[in-house]
TORVO-53759 format. One line per 4 residues: number of its first residue (from 1); their letters; for each residue x, y negated, z of N, C-alpha, C. Coordinates in Angstrom, 3 decimals. Layout:
<atoms>
NUM> a> X Y Z X Y Z X Y Z ~ ...
</atoms>
This chain:
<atoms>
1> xxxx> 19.204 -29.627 -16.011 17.904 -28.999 -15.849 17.908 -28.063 -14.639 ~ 18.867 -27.217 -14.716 18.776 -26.096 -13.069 19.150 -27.239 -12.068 ~ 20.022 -28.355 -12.005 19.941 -29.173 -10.901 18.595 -29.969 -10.553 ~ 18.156 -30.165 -11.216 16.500 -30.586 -11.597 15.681 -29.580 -10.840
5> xxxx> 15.470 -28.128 -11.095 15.002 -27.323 -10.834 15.419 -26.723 -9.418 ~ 16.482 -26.823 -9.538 16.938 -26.518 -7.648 16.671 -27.514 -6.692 ~ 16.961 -28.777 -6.832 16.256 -30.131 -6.237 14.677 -29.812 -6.081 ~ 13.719 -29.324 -6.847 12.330 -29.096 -6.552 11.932 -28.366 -5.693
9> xxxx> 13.151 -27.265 -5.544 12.544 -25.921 -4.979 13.142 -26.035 -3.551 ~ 13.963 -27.007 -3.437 14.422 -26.951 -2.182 13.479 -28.513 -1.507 ~ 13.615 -28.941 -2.193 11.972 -29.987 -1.407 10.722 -29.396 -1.025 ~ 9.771 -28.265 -2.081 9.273 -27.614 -1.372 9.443 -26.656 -0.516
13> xxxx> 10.327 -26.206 -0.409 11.326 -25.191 0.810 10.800 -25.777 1.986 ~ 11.521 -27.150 2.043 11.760 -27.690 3.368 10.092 -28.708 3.633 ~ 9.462 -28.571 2.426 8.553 -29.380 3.085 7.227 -28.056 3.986 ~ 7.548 -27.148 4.067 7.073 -26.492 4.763 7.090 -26.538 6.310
17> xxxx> 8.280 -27.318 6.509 8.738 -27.382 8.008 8.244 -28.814 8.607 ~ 7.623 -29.951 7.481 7.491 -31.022 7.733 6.414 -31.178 7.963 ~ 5.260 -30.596 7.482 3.761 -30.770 7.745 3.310 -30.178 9.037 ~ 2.611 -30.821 9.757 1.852 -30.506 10.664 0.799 -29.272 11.074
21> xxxx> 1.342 -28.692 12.111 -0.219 -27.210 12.158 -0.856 -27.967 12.577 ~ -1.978 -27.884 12.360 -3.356 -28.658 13.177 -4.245 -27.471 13.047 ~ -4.421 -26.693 14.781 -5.288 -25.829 15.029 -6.948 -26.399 15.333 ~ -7.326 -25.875 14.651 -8.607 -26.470 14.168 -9.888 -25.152 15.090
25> xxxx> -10.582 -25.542 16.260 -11.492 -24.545 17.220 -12.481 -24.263 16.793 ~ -13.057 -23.305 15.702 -13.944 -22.503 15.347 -15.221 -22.510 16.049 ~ -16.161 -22.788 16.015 -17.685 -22.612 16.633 -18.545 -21.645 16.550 ~ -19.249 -20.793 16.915 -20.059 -19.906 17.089 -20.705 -19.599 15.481
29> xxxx> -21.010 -20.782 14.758 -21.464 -20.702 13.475 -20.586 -20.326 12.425 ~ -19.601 -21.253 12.776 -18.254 -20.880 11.931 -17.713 -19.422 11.701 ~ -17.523 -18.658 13.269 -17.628 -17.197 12.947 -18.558 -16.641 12.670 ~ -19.927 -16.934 12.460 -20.825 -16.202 12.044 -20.976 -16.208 10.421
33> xxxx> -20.592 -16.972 10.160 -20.498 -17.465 8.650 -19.564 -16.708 8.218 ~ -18.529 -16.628 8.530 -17.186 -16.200 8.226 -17.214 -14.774 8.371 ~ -17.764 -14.237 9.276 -18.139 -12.891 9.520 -19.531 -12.677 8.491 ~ -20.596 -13.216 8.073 -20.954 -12.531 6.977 -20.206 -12.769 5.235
37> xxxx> -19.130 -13.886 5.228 -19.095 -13.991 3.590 -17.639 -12.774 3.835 ~ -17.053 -12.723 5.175 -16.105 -11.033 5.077 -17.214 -9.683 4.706 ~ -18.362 -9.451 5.107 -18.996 -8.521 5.082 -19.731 -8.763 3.134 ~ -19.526 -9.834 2.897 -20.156 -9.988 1.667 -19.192 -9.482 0.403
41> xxxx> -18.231 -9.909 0.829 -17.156 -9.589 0.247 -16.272 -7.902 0.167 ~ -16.673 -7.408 1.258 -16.389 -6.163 1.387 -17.601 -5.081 0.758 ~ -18.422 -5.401 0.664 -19.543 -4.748 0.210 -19.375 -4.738 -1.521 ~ -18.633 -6.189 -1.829 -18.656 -6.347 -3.127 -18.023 -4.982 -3.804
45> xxxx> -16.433 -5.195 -3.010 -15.409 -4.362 -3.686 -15.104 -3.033 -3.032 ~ -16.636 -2.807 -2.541 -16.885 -1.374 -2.154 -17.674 -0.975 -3.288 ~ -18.656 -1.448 -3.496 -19.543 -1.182 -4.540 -18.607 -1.592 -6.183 ~ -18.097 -2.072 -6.333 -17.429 -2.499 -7.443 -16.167 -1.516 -7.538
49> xxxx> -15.777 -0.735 -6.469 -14.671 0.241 -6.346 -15.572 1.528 -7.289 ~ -16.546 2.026 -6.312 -17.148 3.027 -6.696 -17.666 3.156 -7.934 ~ -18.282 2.057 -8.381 -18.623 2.270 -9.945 -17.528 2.118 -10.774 ~ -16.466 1.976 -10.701 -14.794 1.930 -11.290 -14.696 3.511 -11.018
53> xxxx> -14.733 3.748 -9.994 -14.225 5.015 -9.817 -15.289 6.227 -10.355 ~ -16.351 6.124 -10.712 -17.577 7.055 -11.656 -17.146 6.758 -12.785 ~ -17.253 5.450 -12.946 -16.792 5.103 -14.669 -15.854 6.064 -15.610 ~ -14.648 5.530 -14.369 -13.162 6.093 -14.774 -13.182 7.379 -14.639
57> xxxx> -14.011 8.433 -14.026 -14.289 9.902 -13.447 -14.866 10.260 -15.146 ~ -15.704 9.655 -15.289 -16.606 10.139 -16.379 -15.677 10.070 -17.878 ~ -15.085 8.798 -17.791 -14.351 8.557 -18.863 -13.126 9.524 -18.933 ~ -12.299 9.755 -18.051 -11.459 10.515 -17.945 -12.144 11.968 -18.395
61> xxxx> -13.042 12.620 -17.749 -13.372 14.271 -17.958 -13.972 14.707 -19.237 ~ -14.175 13.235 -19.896 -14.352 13.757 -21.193 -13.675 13.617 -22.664 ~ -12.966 12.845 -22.115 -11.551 12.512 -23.148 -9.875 14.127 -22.506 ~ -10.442 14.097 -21.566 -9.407 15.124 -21.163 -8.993 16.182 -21.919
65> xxxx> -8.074 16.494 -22.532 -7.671 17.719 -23.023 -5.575 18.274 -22.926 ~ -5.823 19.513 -22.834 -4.119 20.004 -22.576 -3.470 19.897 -24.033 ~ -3.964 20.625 -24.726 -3.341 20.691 -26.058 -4.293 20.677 -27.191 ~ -3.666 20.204 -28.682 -4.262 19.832 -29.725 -4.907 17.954 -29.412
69> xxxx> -4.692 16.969 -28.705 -5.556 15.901 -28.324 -4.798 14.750 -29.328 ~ -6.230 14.395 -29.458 -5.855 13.019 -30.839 -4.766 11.713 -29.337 ~ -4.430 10.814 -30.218 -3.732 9.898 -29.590 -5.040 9.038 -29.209 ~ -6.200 8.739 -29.645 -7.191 8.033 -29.072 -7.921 8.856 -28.081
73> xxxx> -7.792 9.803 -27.822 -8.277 10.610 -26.631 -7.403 10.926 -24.977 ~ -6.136 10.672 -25.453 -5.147 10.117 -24.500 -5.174 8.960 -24.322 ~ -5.695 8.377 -24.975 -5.481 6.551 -24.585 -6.686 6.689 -23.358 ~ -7.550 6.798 -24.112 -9.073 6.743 -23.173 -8.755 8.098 -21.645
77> xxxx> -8.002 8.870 -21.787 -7.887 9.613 -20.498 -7.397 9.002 -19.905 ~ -5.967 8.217 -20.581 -5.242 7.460 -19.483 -6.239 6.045 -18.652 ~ -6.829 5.544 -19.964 -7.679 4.670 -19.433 -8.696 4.491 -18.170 ~ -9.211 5.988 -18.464 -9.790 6.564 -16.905 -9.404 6.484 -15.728
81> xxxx> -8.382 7.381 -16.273 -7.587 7.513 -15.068 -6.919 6.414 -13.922 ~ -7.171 5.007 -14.639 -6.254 3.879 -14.316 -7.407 3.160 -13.909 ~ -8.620 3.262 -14.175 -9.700 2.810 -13.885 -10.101 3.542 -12.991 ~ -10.116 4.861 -12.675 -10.512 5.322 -10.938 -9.840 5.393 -10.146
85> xxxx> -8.612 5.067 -10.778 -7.129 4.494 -9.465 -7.591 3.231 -9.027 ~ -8.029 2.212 -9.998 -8.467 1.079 -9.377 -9.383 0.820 -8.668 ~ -10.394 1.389 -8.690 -11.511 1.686 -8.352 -11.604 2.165 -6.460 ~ -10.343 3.550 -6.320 -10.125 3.708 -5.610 -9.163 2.808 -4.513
89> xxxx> -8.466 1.933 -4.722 -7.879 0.837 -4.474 -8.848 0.137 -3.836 ~ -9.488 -0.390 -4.877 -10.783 -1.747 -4.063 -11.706 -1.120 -3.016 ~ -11.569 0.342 -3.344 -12.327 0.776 -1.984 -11.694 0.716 -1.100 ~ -10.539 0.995 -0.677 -9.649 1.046 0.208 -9.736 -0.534 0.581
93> xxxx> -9.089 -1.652 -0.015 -9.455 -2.800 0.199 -10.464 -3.403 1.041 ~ -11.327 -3.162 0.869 -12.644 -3.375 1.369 -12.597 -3.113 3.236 ~ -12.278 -2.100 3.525 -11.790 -1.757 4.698 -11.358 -3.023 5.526 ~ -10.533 -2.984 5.552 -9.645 -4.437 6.485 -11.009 -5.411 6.118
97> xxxx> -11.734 -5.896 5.218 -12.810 -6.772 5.166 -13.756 -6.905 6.189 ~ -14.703 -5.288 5.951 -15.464 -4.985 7.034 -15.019 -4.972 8.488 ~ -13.514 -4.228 8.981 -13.036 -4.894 10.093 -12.842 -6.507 10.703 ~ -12.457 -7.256 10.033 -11.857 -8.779 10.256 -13.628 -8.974 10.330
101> xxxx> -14.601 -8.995 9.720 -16.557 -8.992 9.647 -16.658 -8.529 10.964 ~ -16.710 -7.360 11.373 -16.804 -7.136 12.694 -16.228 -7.768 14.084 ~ -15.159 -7.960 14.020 -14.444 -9.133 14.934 -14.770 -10.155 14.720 ~ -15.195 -11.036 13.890 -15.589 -12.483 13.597 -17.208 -12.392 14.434
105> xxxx> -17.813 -11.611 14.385 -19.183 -11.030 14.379 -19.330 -11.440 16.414 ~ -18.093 -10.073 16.652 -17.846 -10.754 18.027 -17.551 -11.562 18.852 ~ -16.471 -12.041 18.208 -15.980 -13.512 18.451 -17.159 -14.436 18.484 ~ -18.004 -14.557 17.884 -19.456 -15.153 17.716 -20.193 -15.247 18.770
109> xxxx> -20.222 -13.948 19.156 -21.348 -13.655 20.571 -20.872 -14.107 21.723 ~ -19.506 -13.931 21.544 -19.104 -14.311 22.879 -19.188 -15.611 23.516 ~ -19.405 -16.397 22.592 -19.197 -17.990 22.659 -20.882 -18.197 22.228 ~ -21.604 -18.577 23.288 -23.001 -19.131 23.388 -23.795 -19.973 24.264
113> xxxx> -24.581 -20.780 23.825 -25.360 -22.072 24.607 -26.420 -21.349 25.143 ~ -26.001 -21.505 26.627 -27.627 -20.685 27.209 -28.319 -21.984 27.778 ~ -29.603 -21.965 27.863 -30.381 -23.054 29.298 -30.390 -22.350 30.586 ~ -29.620 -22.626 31.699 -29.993 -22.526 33.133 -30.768 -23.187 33.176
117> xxxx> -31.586 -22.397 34.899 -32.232 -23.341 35.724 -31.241 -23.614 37.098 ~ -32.038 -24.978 37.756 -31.225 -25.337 38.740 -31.928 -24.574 40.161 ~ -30.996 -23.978 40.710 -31.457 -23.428 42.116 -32.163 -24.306 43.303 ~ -33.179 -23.413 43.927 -33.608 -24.512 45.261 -35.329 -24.894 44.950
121> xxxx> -35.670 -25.791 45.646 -36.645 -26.285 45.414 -37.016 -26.966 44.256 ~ -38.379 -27.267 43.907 -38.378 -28.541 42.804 -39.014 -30.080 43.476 ~ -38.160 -30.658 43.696 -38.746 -31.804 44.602 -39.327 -33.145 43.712 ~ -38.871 -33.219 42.923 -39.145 -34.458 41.885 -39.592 -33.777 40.202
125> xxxx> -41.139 -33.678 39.755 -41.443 -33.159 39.061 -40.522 -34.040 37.533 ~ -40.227 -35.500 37.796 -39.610 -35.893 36.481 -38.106 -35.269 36.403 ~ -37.784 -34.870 37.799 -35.956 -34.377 37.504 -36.279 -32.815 36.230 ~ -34.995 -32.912 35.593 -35.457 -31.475 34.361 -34.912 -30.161 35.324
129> xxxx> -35.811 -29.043 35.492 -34.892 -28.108 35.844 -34.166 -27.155 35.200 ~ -34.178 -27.514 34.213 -32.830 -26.830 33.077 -31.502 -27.564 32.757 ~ -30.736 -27.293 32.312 -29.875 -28.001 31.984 -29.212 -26.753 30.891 ~ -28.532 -27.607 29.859 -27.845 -26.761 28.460 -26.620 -26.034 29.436
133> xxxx> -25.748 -25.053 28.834 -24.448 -24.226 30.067 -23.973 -23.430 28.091 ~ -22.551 -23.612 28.397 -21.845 -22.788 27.432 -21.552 -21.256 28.112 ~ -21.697 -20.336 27.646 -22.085 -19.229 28.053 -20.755 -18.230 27.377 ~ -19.665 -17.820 28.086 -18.179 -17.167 27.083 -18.365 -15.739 28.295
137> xxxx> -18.950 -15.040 26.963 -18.747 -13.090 27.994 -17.661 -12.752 27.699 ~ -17.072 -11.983 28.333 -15.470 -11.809 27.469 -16.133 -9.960 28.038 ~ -15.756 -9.481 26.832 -16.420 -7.712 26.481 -15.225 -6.876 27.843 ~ -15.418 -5.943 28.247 -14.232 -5.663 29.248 -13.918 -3.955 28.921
141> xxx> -15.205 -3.478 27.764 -14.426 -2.016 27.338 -14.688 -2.291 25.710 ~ -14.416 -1.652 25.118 -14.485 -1.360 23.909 -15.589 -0.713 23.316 ~ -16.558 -1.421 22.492 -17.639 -0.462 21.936 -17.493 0.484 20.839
</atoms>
């Protein structure tokens, strides 16, 4: 059975080295998408932090006591207490979300389809004087 079990773990070991990266080029939509379900997501377990962390505030300050406290009144303090630790956690969490949202956001803009026109005269009313142009600003300070 452990030869069984070591044989598995060393096939998936090594099949890590066998599969292929295939970098796959992201599109303007793709980061925009991606940059709002990060911002969707960060909002979640911002808002889902904070009401953990009132909950657990409230629950805690009123189960709280130094001396004389039943054992169900320590349970529920501790309970609080572990609930606005968590609370405070997912807020923290959330952070790196809204960042990676903001960079995706940019990454976005930078990469865009503008219409030019063509310079000069217009000599042939059927020629088009636009034409589609991929449009890459690259930012040069920091906002």
């Amino acid at each position: 059975m452990k030869n069984l079990a070591f044989r598995f773990l060393w096939i998936a070991f090594l099949s890590l080295w066998i599969q292929p990266a295939v970098a796959q080029e992201m599109t303007k939509q793709d980061y925009l998408e991606l940059s709002k379900k990060q911002k969707n997501t960060g909002f979640i377990l911002l808002g889902g932090g904070a009401a953990a962390v009132i909950a657990g505030s409230v629950l805690f300050s009123e189960n709280f006591c130094i001396w004389g406290c039943t054992n169900s009144e320590d349970k529920l303090a501790a309970t609080g207490a572990a609930l606005a630790l968590g609370g405070g956690v997912a807020m923290l969490v959330s952070i790196p979300s809204f960042i990676n949202s903001s960079k995706n956001a940019t990454r976005a803009a930078q990469l865009s389809l503008v219409r030019e026109t063509l310079p000069g005269p217009r000599i042939a009313p059927q020629i088009p004087r636009s034409y589609l142009s991929i449009q890459m600003s690259i930012p040069i300070s920091k906002r």
